[in-house]
C-alpha positions in Angstrom: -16.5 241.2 56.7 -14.6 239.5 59.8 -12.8 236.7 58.7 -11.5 235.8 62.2 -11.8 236.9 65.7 -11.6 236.5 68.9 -13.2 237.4 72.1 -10.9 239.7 74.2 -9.9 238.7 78.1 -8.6 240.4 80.8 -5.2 239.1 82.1 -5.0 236.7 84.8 -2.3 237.0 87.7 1.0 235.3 87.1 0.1 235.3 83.4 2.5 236.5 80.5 -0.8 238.9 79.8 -0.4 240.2 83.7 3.3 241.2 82.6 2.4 242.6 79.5 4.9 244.1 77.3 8.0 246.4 76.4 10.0 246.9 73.7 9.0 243.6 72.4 7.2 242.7 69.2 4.0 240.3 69.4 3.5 238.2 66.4 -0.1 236.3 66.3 -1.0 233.5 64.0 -4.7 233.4 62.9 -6.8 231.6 60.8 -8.7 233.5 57.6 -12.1 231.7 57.0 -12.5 233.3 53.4 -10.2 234.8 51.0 -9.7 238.7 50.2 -7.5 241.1 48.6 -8.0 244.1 51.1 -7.5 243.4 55.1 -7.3 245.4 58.0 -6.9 244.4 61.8 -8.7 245.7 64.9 -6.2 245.7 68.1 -7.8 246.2 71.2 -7.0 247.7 74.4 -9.7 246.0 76.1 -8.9 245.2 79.5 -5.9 247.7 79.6 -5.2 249.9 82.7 -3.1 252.5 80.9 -3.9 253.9 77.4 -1.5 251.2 74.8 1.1 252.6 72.3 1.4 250.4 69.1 4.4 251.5 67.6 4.0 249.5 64.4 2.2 246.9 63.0 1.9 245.0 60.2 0.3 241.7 58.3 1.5 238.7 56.5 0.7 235.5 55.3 2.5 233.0 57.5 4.8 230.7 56.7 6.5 228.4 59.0 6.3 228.7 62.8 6.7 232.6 63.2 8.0 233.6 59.5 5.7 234.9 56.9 5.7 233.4 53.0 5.8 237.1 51.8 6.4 240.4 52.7 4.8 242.0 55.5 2.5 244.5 54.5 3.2 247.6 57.3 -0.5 249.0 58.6 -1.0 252.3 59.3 -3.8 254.1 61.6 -5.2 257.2 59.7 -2.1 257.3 57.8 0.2 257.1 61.3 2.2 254.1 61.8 1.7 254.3 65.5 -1.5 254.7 67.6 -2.4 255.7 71.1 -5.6 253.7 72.1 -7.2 254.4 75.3 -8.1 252.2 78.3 -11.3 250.0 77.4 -11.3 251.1 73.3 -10.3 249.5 70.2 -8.7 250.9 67.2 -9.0 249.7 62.9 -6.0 250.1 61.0 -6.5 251.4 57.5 -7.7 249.0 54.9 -4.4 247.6 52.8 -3.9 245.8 50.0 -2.9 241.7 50.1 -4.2 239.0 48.7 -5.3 236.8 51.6 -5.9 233.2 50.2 -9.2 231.3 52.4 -8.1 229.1 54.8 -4.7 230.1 55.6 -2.9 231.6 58.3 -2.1 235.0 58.9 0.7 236.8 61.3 -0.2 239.8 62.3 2.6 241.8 64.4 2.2 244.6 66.7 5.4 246.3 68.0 4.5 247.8 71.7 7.6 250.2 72.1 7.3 251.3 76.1 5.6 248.9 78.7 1.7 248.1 78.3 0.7 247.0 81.8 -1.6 244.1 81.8 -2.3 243.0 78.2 -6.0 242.6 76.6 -5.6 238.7 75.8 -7.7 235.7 74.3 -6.2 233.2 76.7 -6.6 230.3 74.8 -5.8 230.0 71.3 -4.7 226.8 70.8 -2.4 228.0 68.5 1.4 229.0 69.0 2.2 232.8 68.6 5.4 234.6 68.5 7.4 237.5 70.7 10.6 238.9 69.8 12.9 242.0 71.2 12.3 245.4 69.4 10.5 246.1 66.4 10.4 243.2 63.9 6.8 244.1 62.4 8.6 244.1 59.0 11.2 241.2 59.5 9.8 237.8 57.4 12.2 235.5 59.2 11.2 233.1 62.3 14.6 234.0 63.6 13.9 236.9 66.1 11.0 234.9 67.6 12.6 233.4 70.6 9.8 233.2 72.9 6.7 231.2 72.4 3.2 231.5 73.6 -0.1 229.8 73.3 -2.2 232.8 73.7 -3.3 235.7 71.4 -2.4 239.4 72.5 -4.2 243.5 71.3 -5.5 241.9 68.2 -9.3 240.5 68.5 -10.5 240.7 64.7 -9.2 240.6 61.2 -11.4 242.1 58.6 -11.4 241.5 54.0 -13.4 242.9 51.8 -14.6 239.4 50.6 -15.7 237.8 47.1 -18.8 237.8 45.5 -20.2 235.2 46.3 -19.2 236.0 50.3 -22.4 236.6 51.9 -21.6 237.9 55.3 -19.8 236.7 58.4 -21.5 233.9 61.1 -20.4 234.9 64.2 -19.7 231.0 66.5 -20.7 232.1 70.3 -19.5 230.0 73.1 -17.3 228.4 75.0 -14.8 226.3 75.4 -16.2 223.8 72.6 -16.4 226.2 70.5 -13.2 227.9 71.0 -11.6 224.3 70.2 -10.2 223.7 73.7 -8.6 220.2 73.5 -8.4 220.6 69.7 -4.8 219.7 68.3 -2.5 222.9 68.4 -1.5 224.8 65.2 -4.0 222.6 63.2 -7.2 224.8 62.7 -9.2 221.8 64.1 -11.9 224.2 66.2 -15.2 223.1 64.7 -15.9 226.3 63.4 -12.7 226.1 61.6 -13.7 222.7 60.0 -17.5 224.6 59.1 -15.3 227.3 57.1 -14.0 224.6 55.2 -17.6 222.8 54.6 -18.9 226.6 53.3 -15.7 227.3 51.2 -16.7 224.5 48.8 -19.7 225.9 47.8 -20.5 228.8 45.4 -22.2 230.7 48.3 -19.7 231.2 51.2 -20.1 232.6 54.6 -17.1 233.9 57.1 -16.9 232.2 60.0 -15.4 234.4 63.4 -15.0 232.2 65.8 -16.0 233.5 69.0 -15.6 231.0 71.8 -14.2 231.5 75.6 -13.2 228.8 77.0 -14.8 228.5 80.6 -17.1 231.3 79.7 -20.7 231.6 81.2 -24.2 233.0 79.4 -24.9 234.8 83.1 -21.8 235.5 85.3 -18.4 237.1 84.9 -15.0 234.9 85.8 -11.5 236.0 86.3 -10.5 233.3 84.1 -13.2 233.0 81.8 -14.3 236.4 80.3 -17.6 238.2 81.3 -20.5 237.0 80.6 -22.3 236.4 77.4 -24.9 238.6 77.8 -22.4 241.7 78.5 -19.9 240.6 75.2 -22.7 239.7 73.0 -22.8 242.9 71.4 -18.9 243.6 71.4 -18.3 239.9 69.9 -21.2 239.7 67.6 -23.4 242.8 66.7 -20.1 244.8 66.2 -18.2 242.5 64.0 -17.9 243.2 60.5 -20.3 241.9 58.1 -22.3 239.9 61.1 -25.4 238.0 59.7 -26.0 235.0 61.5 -24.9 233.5 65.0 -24.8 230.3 66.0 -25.0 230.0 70.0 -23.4 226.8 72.0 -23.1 228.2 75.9 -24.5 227.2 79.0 -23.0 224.1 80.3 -20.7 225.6 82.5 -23.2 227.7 84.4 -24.7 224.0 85.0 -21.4 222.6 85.7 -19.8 225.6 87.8 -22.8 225.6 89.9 -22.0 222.6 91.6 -18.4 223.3 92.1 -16.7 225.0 95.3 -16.0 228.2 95.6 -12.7 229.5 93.6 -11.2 233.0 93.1 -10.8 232.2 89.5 -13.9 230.9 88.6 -16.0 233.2 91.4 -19.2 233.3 91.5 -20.7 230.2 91.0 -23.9 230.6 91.7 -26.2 227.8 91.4 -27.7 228.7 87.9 -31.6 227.0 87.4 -32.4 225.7 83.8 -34.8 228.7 83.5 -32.1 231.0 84.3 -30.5 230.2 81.4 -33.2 229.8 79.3 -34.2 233.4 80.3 -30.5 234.2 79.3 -31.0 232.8 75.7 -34.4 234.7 75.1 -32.2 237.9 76.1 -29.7 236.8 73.2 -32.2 235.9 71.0 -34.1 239.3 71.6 -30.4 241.4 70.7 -29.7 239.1 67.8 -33.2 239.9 66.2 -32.9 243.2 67.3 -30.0 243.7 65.2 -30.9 242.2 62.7 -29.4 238.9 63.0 -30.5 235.8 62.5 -29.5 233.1 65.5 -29.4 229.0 65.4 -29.5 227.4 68.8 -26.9 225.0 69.0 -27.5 221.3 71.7 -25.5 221.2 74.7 -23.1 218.3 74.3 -23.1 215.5 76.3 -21.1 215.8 79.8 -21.1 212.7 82.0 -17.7 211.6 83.9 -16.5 214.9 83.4 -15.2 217.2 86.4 -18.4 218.7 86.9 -21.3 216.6 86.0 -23.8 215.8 88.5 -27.5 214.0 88.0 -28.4 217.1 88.8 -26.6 219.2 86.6 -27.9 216.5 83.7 -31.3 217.4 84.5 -30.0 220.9 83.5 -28.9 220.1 80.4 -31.8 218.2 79.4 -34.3 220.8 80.3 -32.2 223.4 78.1 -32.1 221.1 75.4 -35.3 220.3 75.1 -36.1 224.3 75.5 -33.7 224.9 72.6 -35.6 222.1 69.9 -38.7 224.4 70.7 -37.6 227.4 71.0 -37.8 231.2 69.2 -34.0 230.4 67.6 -34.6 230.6 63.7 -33.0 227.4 63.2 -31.5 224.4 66.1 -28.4 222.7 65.4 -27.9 219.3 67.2 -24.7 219.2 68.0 -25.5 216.6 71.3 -26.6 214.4 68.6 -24.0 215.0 66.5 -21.1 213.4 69.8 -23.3 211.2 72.1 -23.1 208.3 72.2 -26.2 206.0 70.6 -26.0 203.7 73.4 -26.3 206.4 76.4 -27.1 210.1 75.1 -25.8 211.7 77.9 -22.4 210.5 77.4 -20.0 211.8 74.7 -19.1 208.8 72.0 -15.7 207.4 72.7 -14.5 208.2 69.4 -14.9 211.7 70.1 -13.6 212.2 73.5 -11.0 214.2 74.1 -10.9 212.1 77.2 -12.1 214.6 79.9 -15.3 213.5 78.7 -16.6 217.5 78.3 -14.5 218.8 75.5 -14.1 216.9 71.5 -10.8 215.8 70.0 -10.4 216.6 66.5 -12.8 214.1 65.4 -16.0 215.6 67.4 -15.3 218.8 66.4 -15.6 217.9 62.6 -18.6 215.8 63.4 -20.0 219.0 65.2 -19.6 220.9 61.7 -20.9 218.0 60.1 -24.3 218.4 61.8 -24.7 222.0 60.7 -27.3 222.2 57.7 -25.7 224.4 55.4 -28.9 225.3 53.9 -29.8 226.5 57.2 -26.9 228.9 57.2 -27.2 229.9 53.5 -31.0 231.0 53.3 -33.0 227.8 53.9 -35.7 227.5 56.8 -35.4 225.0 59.5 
């Protein structure tokens, strides 16, 4: 089952990802949702214009900033220590053994030994990583580590064989909310990171995969912002491993980018209608079912006195809401509950604003997992 992920990018100009790498080693520092004793890692070449070498890779649990607490275990690739993988593919390392406690950190390392071009990326990860010169898949000190970066590179998905009482992975599809932009760095504080640690107190648990863009849209494609949910909701969800259940929070910035002027990074913004999107969920809803998923509809958060709101735009958001309480989703999650404010609903609570008044601080996003019936998640009906 996937016990993290996240949702390849393509690299932006002037971007570290635009440069890509050589001869450098990439160490990435992700968060397991559930505990295992045999891993694996999927690296992707996603976005790549030339076929990617990996020279060598390896896992770890971390330790402090880019050291590990133990050995790194080396991974291998049908018994190889090095892979080719070709423009637009991904690639699974053999399974290994290491006991992966929940809730912990992993570093995962990939050594790229001749230059990659433009480098598959999730932009955003709120979480610092790690590059060093040459190959230092295998070296458990922070000391080679001199450069620092806040995004993750090749790797998109860490798999276990879970526990158990494990019953699956839920897949978190979004955006920026969910992908915990505004969240405090290195401190696991995306909401679906708080929901892992809600589930892992029960006796039934489910892995959480968090796969949030931030800026991303349910019907258009941005330079900065990944394609569109509709074209990555199979890669991102129907393809991770272990995939049961999907909870959905994306559309409020097809409301808010319609009313935006034109930009080459956030092209096109088209003026999105409420039944746009509403047809774009029913498309969702249709794939999910299709493959056997089940999907919760999540409320889309409050947004006035943010960059983008409009009383037009709110209008949006209303209509979707009210859409999504009624809907075919097997479940709703009321996450705009969860962070108005009592006094004026279409305002996020000062407590937990981040103060852009769009995106949580750390307190919003745990009160977004706190509205998530975990009965709802674990069997029960709506």
């Amino acid at each position: 089952m996937t016990a993290w992920a996240a949702s390849p990018q393509v690299a932006t100009t002037g971007s570290t990802a635009a440069s890509g790498f050589d001869d450098q080693t990439v160490r990435s520092v992700v968060f397991s949702s559930v505990s295992g004793d045999v891993v694996r890692v999927r690296f992707a070449n996603t976005f790549g214009n030339s076929p990617l070498q990996i020279g060598a890779a390896s896992i770890a649990v971390a330790g402090t900033a880019a050291g590990t607490s133990g050995p790194a275990v080396p991974l291998s690739f049908g018994g190889q220590s090095s892979i080719l993988i070709p423009v637009g593919a991904e690639a699974l390392s053999d399974p290994v053994r290491l006991r992966v406690p929940a809730l912990r950190d992993l570093a995962v390392s990939v050594y790229l030994p001749q230059a990659t071009g433009p480098a598959t990326q999730h932009s955003d990860a709120q979480q610092v990583n790690y590059v060093a010169s040459g190959d230092q898949t295998l070296d458990s000190s922070a000391s080679p580590f001199t450069t620092q970066t806040q995004s993750w590179y090749f790797v998109d998905a860490v798999d276990v064989i879970g526990q158990p009482n494990d019953l699956g992975t839920l897949v978190a599809f979004g955006d920026s909310i969910t992908d915990g932009y505004q969240s405090t760095v290195n401190a696991n504080a995306r909401w679906p990171n708080d929901l892992a640690r809600r589930l892992d107190a029960g006796r039934a648990t489910l892995a959480v995969a968090d796969e949030g863009i931030s800026g991303n849209r349910v019907l258009n494609d941005s330079l900065c912002c990944g394609v569109n949910a509709l074209s990555r909701f199979d890669r991102d969800v129907v393809d991770r491993a272990g995939a049961k259940e999907v909870i959905l929070l994306e559309g409020i910035n097809d409301i808010g980018f319609s009313d935006l002027p034109s930009n080459p990074l956030t092209d096109p913004n088209t003026d999105v209608s409420a039944a746009q999107i509403i047809a774009g969920y029913q498309q969702i809803i249709a794939q999910a079912h299709a493959a056997g998923l089940k999907i919760f509809g999540a409320t889309l958060t409050p947004f006035e006195g943010s960059a983008y709101w409009t009383s037009t735009g709110e209008t949006k958001r209303e209509t979707v809401n009210q859409w999504i309480l009624t809907s075919a989703f097997d479940g709703v999650i009321g996450f705009a509950k969860a962070v108005a404010d009592p006094s004026d609903p279409e305002v996020m609570a000062p407590q937990y604003d981040s103060g852009d008044h769009l995106h949580p601080n750390d307190a919003g996003y745990q009160a977004m997992a706190n509205a998530i019936p975990l009965r709802l998640l674990l069997g029960g009906g709506r």
